[in-house]
N, C-alpha and C positions, 0 to 999 in steps of 0.2 A: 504494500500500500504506500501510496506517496506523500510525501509528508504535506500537501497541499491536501488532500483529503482527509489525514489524519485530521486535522487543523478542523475543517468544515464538518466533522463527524463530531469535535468534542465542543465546538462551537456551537452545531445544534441542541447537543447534551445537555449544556448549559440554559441554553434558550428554554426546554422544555423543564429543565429544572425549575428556572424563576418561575415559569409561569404555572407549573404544579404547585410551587410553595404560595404563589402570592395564593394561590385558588382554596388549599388547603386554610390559608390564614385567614382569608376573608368567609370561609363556612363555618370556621370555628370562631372567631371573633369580629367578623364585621369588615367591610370595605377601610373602614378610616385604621384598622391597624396595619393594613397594607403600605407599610414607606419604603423608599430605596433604602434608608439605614435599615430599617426591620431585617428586610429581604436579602440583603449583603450579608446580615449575621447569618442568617438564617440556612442560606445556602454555603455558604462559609469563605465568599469571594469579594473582593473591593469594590464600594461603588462606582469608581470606573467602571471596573467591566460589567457593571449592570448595565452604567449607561453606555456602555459598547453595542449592546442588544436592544435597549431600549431606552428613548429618550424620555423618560420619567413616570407617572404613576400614568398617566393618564393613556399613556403610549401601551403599557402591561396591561391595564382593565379592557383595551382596545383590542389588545392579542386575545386575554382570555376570554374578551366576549365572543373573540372569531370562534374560537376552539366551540364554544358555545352554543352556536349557529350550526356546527357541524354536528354533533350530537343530537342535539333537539331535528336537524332533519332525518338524521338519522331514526329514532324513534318513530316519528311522524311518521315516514314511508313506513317500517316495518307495521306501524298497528291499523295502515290506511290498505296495506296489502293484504294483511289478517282477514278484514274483516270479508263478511258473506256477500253482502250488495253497499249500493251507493250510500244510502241511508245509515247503514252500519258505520260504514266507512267515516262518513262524517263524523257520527258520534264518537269513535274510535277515537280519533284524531284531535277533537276536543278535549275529550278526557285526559287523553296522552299529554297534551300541552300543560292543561293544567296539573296534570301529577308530575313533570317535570318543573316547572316554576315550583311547587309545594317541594319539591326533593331537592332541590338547589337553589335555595333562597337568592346565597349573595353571586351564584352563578347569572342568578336573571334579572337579577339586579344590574349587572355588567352587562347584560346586555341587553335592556330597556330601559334602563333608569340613569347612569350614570353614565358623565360625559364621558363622550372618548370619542377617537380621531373617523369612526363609521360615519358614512352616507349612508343614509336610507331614502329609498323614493327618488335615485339621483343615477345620471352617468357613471357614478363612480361607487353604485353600492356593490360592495364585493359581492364576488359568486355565492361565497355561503348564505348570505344571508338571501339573495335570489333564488336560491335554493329551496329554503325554511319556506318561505313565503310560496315559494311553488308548490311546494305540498299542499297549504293549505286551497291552494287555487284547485289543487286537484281532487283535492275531498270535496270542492262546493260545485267543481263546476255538472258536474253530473246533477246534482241535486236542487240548484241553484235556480229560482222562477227566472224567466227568462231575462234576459241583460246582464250586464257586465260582470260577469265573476272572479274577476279582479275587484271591483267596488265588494262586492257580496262578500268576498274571503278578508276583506280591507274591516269591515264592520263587524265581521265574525270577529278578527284579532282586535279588534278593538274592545268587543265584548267580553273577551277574554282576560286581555289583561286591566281591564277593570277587575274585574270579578277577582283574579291576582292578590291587584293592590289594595283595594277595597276587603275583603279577604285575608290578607297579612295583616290589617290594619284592626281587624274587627269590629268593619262597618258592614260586614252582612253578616246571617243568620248560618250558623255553620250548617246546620241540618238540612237546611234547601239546597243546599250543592246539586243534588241531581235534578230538582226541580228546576231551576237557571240552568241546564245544560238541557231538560228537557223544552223548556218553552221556548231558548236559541235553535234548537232543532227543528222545531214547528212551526217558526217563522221560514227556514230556511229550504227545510226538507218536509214541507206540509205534508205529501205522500206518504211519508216514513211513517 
């Protein structure tokens, strides 16, 4: 192996390191104890070389909301492929979303809540997160009253992460959970 690849091999080692510990710190204590000093101890390297990888906190929440984006599509297609028919599928796919935000708090938090350097709804929104959002296009557009299923999957996620935040905050009724995933369904998937 050449020493230029050794180099890029422990270079990425690194890179997935920070961004495992920042992810580990911020589920176990919150986004605010995520600092480049934290994180330098923590992996047991200089802040230099943090800020070799990444140009500060805001630059890391950015990385590990990407990582973020990839997981939750991931999820999404497998419980939208699960399911039996269209209808299924939708609901499948709600569910999933929200038992991912409920399993990784300060995961979705990175990546709906806190700044960082993502475009959303732009030339410049990365592929994953085109991704995530495709899925949900794909769960609605079968099921979806006619028109735009981009708009329709747009107000699903919107209902969704309501439901989230409002949810984490306990401004709704825990026990309705299914009844709010059911009457989102009824608007969406009347058939079902």
């Amino acid at each position: 192996m050449s020493i230029r690849a050794r180099r890029e091999r422990e270079y990425q080692r690194r890179n997935q390191l920070i961004l495992d510990t920042a992810r580990r710190l911020a589920e176990a204590e919150g986004w605010h104890a995520v600092t480049t000093r934290r994180l330098a101890e923590e992996i047991e390297y200089s802040q230099p070389v943090l800020y070799s990888h990444f140009h500060g906190k805001e630059a890391i929440v950015g990385a590990v909301a990407l990582k973020g984006f990839e997981e939750l599509t991931g999820t999404l297609r497998a419980a939208r492929k699960s399911a039996d028919d269209s209808t299924a599928a939708l609901r499948a796919v709600i569910e999933t979303y929200l038992d991912f935000a409920g399993a990784n708090p300060a995961l979705y938090s990175a990546m709906f809540e806190l700044s960082t350097p993502l475009a959303f709804a732009s030339a410049e929104t990365p592929g994953p997160l085109i991704e995530t959002f495709g899925e949900l296009i794909a769960a609605v557009v079968a099921v979806a009253p006619a028109g735009d299923a981009e708009l329709a999957a747009e107000v699903i996620w919107g209902a969704l992460h309501g439901m989230v935040v409002l949810e984490r905050s306990g401004r709704l009724r825990p026990a309705l959970i299914r009844e709010r995933v059911d009457l989102l369904l009824a608007r969406f998937a009347p058939e079902g």
